[in-house]
DRENSE-843754 format. One record per residue: x, y, z of N, C-alpha, C in turn. Coordinates in Angstrom, 1 decimal, padded with zeros to 4 digits, m for minus. Example, Ala and Ser with C-alpha at 12.3 -4.5 7.8 and 13.67 -1.06 7.14 Angstrom:
REM residues 2
    n.x    n.y    n.z   ca.x   ca.y   ca.z    c.x    c.y    c.z
  013.2 m005.7  007.8  012.3 m004.5  007.8  013.2 m003.3  007.8
  012.8 m002.2  007.1  013.7 m001.1  007.1  012.9  000.0  007.9
END
This chain:
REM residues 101
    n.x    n.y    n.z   ca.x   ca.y   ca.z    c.x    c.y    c.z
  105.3  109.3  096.7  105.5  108.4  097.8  105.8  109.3  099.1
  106.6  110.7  099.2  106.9  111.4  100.0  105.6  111.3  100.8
  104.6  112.1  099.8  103.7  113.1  100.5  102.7  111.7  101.0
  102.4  111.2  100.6  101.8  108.9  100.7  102.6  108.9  102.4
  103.6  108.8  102.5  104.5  108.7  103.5  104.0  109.6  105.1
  104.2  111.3  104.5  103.9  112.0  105.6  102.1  112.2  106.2
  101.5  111.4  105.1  099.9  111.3  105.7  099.9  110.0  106.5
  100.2  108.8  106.2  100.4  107.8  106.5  101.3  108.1  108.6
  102.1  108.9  108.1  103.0  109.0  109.3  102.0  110.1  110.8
  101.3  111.1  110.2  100.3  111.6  110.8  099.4  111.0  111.4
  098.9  110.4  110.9  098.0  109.5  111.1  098.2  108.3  111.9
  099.6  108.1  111.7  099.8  106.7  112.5  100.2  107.3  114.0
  101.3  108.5  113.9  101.8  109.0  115.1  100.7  109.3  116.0
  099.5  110.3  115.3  098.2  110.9  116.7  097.7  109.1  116.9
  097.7  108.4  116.0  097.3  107.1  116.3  097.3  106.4  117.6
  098.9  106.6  117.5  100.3  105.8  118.2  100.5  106.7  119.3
  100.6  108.1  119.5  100.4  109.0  120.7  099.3  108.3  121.9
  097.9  108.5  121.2  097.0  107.9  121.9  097.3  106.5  122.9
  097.8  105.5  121.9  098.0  104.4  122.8  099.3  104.2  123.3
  100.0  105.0  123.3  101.6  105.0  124.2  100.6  105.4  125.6
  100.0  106.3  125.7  098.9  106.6  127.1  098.5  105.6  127.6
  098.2  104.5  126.8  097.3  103.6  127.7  098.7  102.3  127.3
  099.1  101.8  126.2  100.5  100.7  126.7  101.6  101.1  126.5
  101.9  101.4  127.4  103.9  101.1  127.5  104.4  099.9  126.6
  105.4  100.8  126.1  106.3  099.7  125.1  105.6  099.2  123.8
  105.0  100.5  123.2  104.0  099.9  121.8  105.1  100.9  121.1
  105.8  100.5  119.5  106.9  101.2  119.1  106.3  101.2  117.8
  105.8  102.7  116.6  106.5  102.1  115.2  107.4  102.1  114.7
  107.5  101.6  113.4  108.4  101.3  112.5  108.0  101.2  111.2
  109.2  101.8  110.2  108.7  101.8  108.9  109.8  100.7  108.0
  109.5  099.6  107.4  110.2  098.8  107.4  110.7  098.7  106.0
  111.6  099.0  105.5  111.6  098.8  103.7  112.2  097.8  103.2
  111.1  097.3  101.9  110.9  095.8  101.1  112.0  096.2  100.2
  113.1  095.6  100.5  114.5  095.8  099.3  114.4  095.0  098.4
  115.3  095.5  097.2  115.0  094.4  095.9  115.3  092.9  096.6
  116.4  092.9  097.4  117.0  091.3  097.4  115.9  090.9  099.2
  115.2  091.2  099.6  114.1  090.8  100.5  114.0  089.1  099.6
  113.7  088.3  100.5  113.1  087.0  099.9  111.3  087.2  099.6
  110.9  088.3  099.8  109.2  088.2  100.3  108.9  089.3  098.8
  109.6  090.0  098.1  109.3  090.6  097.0  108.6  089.6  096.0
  107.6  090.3  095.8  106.6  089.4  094.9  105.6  088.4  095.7
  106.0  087.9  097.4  105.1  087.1  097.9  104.2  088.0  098.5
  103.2  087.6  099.2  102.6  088.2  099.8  102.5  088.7  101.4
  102.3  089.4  102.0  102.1  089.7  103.8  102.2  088.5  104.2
  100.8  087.6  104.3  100.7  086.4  105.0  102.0  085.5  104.9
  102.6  085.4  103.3  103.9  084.5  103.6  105.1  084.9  104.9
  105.1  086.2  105.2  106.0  086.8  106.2  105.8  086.3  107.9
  104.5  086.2  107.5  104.0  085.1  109.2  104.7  086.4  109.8
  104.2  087.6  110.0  104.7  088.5  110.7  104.3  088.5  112.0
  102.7  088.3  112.0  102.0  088.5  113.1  102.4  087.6  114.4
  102.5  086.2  113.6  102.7  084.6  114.0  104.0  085.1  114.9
  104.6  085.2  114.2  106.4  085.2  114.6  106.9  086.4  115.5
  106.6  087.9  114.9  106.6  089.0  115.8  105.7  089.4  116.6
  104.0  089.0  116.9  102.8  089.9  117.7  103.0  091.3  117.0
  103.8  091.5  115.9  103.7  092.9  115.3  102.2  093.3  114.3
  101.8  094.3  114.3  100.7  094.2  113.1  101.2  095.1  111.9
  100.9  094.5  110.6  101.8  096.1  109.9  100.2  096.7  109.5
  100.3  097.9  109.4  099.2  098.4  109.4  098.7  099.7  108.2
  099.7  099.5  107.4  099.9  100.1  105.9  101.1  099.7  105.4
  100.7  099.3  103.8  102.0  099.8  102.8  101.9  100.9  102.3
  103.1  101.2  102.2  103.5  102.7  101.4  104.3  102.3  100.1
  103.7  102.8  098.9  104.4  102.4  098.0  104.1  103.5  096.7
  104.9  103.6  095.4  105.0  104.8  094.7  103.5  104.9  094.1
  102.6  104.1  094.6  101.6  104.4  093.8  100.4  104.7  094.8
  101.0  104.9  096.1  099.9  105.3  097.0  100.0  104.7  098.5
  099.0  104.9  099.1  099.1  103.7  100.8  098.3  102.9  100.8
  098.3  101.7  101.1  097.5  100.8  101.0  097.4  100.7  102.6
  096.0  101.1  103.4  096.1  101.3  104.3  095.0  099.6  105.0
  095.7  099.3  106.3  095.0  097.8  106.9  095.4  097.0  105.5
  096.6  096.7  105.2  096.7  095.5  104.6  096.5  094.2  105.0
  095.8  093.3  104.1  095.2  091.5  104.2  096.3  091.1  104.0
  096.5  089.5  104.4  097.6  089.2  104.1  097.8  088.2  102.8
  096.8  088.0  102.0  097.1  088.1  100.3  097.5  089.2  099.7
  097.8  090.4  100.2  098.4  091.6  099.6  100.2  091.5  099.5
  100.5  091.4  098.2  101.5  091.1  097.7  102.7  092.1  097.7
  103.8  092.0  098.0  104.7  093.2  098.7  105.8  093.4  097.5
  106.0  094.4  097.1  107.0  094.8  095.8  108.1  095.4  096.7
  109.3  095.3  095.6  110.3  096.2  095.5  110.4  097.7  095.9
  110.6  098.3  097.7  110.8  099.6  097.6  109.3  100.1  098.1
  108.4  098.8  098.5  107.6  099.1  099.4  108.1  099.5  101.1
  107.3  100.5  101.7  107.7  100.6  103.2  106.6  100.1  103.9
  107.1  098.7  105.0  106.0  098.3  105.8  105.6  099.1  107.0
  104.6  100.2  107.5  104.3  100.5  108.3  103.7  099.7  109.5
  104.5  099.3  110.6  104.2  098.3  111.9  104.4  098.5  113.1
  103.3  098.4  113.9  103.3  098.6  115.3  103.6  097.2  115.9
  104.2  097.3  117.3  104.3  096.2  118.0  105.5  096.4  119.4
  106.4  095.8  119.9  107.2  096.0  120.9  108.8  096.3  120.2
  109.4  097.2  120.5  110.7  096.7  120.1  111.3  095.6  120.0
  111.2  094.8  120.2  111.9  093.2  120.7  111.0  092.6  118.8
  110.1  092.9  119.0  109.0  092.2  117.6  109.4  093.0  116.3
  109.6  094.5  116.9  109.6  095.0  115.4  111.1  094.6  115.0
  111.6  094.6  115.7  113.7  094.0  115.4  113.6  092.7  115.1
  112.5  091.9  115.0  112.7  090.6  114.4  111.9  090.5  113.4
  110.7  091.6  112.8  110.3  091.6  111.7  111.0  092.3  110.5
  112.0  092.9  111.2  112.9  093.8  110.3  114.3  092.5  109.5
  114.3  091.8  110.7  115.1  090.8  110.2  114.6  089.8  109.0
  113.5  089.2  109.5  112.6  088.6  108.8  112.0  089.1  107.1
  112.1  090.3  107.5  111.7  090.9  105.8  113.2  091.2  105.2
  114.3  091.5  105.6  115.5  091.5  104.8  115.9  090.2  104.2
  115.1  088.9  105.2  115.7  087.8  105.0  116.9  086.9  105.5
  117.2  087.8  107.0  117.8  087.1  107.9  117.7  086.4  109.3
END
Protein backbone atom coordinates (compact mmCIF):
# COMPACT_ATOMS: atom_id res chain seq x y z
CA UNK A 1 0.00 0.00 0.00
CA UNK A 2 3.06 2.31 0.85
CA UNK A 3 4.70 2.08 -2.36
CA UNK A 4 0.49 2.11 -4.25
CA UNK A 5 0.49 5.41 -2.12
CA UNK A 6 3.83 7.13 -3.18
CA UNK A 7 3.04 6.55 -7.09
CA UNK A 8 -0.48 7.54 -6.71
CA UNK A 9 0.95 10.78 -4.68
CA UNK A 10 3.52 11.60 -7.68
CA UNK A 11 1.41 11.48 -9.98
CA UNK A 12 -1.30 13.36 -8.38
CA UNK A 13 1.15 16.18 -7.03
CA UNK A 14 3.01 16.96 -10.87
CA UNK A 15 -0.84 16.61 -11.62
CA UNK A 16 -1.93 19.07 -8.95
CA UNK A 17 1.36 21.46 -9.41
CA UNK A 18 0.23 22.00 -13.01
CA UNK A 19 -3.26 23.22 -12.14
CA UNK A 20 -2.49 25.29 -8.89
CA UNK A 21 -0.88 27.49 -12.11
CA UNK A 22 -3.90 27.90 -13.69
CA UNK A 23 -6.75 27.70 -10.35
CA UNK A 24 -6.22 29.09 -7.14
CA UNK A 25 -7.65 27.27 -4.32
CA UNK A 26 -7.57 23.57 -5.98
CA UNK A 27 -6.32 21.43 -2.58
CA UNK A 28 -5.64 17.49 -2.27
CA UNK A 29 -6.43 15.31 0.08
CA UNK A 30 -6.12 11.77 1.10
CA UNK A 31 -9.13 10.79 2.93
CA UNK A 32 -9.26 7.43 5.05
CA UNK A 33 -12.31 4.83 4.91
CA UNK A 34 -12.35 3.78 8.77
CA UNK A 35 -13.82 0.61 9.92
CA UNK A 36 -16.84 2.58 11.65
CA UNK A 37 -17.30 5.06 8.26
CA UNK A 38 -21.13 4.45 7.50
CA UNK A 39 -20.04 4.06 3.55
CA UNK A 40 -17.80 0.70 4.27
CA UNK A 41 -19.15 -1.74 1.97
CA UNK A 42 -21.30 0.93 0.03
CA UNK A 43 -20.21 2.29 -2.87
CA UNK A 44 -18.61 6.01 -4.14
CA UNK A 45 -21.86 7.06 -5.70
CA UNK A 46 -23.75 6.48 -2.21
CA UNK A 47 -21.28 9.27 -0.71
CA UNK A 48 -22.89 11.95 -3.29
CA UNK A 49 -19.45 13.36 -2.91
CA UNK A 50 -19.40 15.15 -6.05
CA UNK A 51 -23.21 16.37 -5.43
CA UNK A 52 -22.55 17.68 -1.96
CA UNK A 53 -18.70 18.73 -2.06
CA UNK A 54 -17.81 19.78 -6.19
CA UNK A 55 -14.85 17.47 -4.90
CA UNK A 56 -13.76 14.68 -7.42
CA UNK A 57 -11.95 11.70 -5.74
CA UNK A 58 -9.69 10.64 -8.20
CA UNK A 59 -8.20 7.27 -6.87
CA UNK A 60 -8.55 4.57 -4.23
CA UNK A 61 -5.65 3.36 -2.52
CA UNK A 62 -6.08 0.21 -1.00
CA UNK A 63 -3.81 -3.02 0.21
CA UNK A 64 -4.28 -4.52 -2.95
CA UNK A 65 -3.28 -1.71 -5.24
CA UNK A 66 -4.84 1.89 -6.76
CA UNK A 67 -7.73 1.96 -8.30
CA UNK A 68 -7.13 4.88 -10.36
CA UNK A 69 -10.58 7.36 -11.87
CA UNK A 70 -12.89 5.58 -9.67
CA UNK A 71 -16.93 5.04 -11.05
CA UNK A 72 -19.19 5.51 -8.61
CA UNK A 73 -20.43 1.69 -8.29
CA UNK A 74 -16.92 1.18 -7.02
CA UNK A 75 -17.39 -0.13 -3.53
CA UNK A 76 -15.23 1.44 -0.73
CA UNK A 77 -13.66 -1.08 2.10
CA UNK A 78 -12.23 -0.82 5.36
CA UNK A 79 -8.70 1.19 5.43
CA UNK A 80 -9.18 2.41 1.91
CA UNK A 81 -7.57 6.12 1.29
CA UNK A 82 -9.80 8.37 -0.82
CA UNK A 83 -7.55 10.46 -3.02
CA UNK A 84 -9.63 14.06 -3.78
CA UNK A 85 -9.18 17.15 -5.36
CA UNK A 86 -11.41 20.09 -4.83
CA UNK A 87 -11.46 23.50 -2.53
CA UNK A 88 -10.72 23.34 1.06
CA UNK A 89 -14.14 24.33 2.17
CA UNK A 90 -15.33 20.79 -0.05
CA UNK A 91 -12.60 18.69 0.89
CA UNK A 92 -13.54 19.49 4.93
CA UNK A 93 -16.92 18.40 4.18
CA UNK A 94 -16.12 15.34 2.37
CA UNK A 95 -13.92 14.30 5.08
CA UNK A 96 -16.84 14.80 7.34
CA UNK A 97 -19.21 13.02 5.20
CA UNK A 98 -17.00 9.83 4.87
CA UNK A 99 -16.35 9.57 8.76
CA UNK A 100 -20.06 9.89 8.97
CA UNK A 101 -20.60 13.24 10.55
Amino acid sequence: QERALIEVQDFALTQLAGLRGQVAGLHMEQIPVRADSPYVGRTLGDTKARTLTRCSVVAIIRDTGVLPAPVPTDRLNSGDLLVALGTREGLDKLVRIIAGG
